[in-house]
N, C-alpha and C positions, 0 to 999 in steps of 0.2 A: 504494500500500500504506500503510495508516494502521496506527499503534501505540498504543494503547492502555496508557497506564501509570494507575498507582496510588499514591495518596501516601501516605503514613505516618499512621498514626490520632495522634490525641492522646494521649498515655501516661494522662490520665485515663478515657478512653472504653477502652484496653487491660483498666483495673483494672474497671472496670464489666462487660466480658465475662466475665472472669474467675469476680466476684462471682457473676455471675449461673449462671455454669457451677458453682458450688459452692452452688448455692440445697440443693440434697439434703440436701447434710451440714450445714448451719446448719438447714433444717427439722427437722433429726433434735435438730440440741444444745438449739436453743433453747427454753425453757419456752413454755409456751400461749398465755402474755400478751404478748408480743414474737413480731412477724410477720418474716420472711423481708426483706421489703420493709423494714422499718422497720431492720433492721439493717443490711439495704446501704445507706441510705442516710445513716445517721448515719455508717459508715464513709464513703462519700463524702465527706461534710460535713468531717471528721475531715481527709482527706487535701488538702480544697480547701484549710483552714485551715493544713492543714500540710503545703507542698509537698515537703520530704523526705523523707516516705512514698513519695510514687511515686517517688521516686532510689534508696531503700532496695532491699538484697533481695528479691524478689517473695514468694518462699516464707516469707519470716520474717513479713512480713507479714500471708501467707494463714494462716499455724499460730496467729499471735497473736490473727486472725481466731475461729479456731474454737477457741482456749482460753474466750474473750471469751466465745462461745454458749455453750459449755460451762457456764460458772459461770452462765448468765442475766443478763450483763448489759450495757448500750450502752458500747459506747467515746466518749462523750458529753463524755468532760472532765467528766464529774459523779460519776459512777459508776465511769467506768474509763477509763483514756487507753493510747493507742500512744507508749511512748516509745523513742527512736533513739539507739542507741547504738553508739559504731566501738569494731571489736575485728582484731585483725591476725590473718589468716588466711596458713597456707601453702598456697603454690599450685603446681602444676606448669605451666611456659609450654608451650604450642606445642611448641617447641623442645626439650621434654624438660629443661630443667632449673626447678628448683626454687628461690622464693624466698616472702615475703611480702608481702601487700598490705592494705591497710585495706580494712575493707568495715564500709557501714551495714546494721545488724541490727534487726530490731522487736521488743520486748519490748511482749506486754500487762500494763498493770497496774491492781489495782484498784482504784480511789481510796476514801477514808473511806466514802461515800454506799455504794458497790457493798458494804462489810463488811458494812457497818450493814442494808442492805437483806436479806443474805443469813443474817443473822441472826435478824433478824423473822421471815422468813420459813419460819425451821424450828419456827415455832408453838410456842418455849417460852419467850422471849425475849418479854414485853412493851415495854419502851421500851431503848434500846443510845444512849448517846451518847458524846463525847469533847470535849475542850478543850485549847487548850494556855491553860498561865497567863506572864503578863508581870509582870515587875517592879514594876510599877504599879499592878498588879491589887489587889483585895482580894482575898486567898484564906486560908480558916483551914480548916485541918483536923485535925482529932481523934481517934485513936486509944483502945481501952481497951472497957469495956463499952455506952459511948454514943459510938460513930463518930459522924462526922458531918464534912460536908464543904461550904462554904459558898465562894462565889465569885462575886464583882462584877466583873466588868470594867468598866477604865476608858472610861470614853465621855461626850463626845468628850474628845480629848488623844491623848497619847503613850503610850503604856500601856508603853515602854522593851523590853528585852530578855526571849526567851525565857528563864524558868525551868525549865519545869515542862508536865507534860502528865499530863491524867487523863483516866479514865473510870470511867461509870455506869451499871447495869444493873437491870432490875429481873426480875427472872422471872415467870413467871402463876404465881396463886395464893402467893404473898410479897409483904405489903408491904415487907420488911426491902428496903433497895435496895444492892447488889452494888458497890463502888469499886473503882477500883485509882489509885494516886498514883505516877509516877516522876518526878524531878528530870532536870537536862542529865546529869548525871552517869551516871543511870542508862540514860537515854535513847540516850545516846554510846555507850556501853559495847554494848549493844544492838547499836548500828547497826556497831559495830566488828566483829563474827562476823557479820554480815550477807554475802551474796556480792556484795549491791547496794550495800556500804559509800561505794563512790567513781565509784557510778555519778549518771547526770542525773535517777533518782527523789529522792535524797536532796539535791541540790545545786538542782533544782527546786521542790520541793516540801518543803520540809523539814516545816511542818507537818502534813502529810498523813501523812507517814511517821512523825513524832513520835504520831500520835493513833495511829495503827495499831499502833508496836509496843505502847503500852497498853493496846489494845485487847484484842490477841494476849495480853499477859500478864492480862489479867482475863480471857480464855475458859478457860480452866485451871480455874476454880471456875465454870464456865455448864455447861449441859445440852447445851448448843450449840454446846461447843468443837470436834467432829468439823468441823462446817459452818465454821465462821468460821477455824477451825486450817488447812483445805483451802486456802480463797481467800488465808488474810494468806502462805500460803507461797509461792506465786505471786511474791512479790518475792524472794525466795531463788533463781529459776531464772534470775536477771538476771545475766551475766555484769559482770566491772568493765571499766571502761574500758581499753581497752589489751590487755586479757587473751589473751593469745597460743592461740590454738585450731587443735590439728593440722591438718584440715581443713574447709573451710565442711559437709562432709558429717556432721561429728562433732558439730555444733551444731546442725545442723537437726533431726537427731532422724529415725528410719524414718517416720514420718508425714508429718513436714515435705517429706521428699523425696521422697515419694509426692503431693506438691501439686502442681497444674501450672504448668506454668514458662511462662512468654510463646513461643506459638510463633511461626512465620512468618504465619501465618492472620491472628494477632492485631494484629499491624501495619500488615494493610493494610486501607483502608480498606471495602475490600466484605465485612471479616470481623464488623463488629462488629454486636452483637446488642445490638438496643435495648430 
């Protein structure tokens, strides 16, 4: 009598069935110009770079999955990145009683390029850009009946500490061009009502999130604040670090927990679909 066993898939070939079992609903979110294919497998790319992913949550991952399509854009690290972040969950054991435990959760988020792109793209928005300014910098700006906003970055050197961060817009049909200017100060303050204040997008990326919130306060005067106001709030559904959450079920969200979770199938090795 012989036995027959089966060994355990690689947890990246798990996420790959997965994907693929959610080809429908990324066909449905994602815009015309980005293929099904091309999304799983920048997610792939994503998760090879960053093996925490696959240790993460599955569901948080797959929701953060189809926010990402949602807005039209790659989780590329250019556009948009998956960032990991622990948040202590209660649990009920086995055993019927109740305590807590850390768990990693995936938050999508959209990086400058992903704003900027989706702002073009609402066809009222000619040119969208942003900067942060360094101490170093030349930067002068003017306020009154002749604005005007002038910035050299040092190069090469040291260009010192951030100050400052702006942004620039222009609209079709206006040459006049759109600014907005905040300092650390204001920048801070910003980031302080943030819910991602003391999360790893701001500790990560700080200027990323410095251009953005500029960006978010110069959409307030664009045609194109609905569009760009949508995406920059995205970083507000980021829980803080630490942040105590009744149940893993209350952060997933009904959608979230309507994702499919790794079943036994997917484990083994004759399940996975290539």
């Amino acid at each position: 009598m012989s036995i027959t066993t089966t060994k355990p898939a690689e947890p990246r070939e798990v996420l790959r069935t997965q994907l693929v079992r959610m080809s429908g609903e990324f066909k449905t979110a994602l815009p015309s110009h980005i293929t099904t294919d091309k999304f799983q497998r920048v997610i792939m790319t994503a998760a090879q770079q960053n093996p925490e992913l696959i240790e993460a949550d599955r569901r948080s991952l797959l929701m953060a999955a189809t926010k990402c399509a949602t807005d039209g854009l790659l989780p590329d690290g250019r556009e948009a990145a998956f960032v990991i972040f622990n948040s202590k969950v209660k649990v009920t054991r086995p055993d019927g009683s109740k305590g807590e435990e850390w768990r990693k959760l995936v938050q999508y988020m959209p990086m400058r390029a992903g704003v900027l792109k989706r702002a073009l793209n609402s066809g009222h928005v000619s040119s969208l850009q942003g900067h942060v300014v360094y101490e170093n910098d030349h930067f002068i700006w003017h306020q009154g009946t002749d604005e005007k906003l002038e910035h050299r970055p040092l190069f090469p050197g040291d260009r010192g500490k951030a100050i400052g961060a702006y942004a620039v817009a222009h609209i079709k049909g206006d040459d006049r061009p759109l600014f907005r200017v905040m300092d650390i100060a204001r920048i801070e303050k910003a980031r302080a009502v943030s819910k991602s204040a003391t999360g790893p997008a701001w500790s990560q990326w700080w200027d990323e999130m410095a251009i953005k919130t500029v960006i978010r306060n110069l959409a307030k005067d664009l045609p194109s604040s609905a569009e760009i106001e949508e995406i920059a709030r995205r970083d507000d559904e980021v829980p803080q670090v630490g942040e105590s959450i009744a149940t893993i079920d209350e952060v997933l969200t009904d959608e979230q927990r309507a994702l499919p979770a790794p079943s036994k199938l997917d484990v083994l090795e004759g399940a996975i679909v290539s």
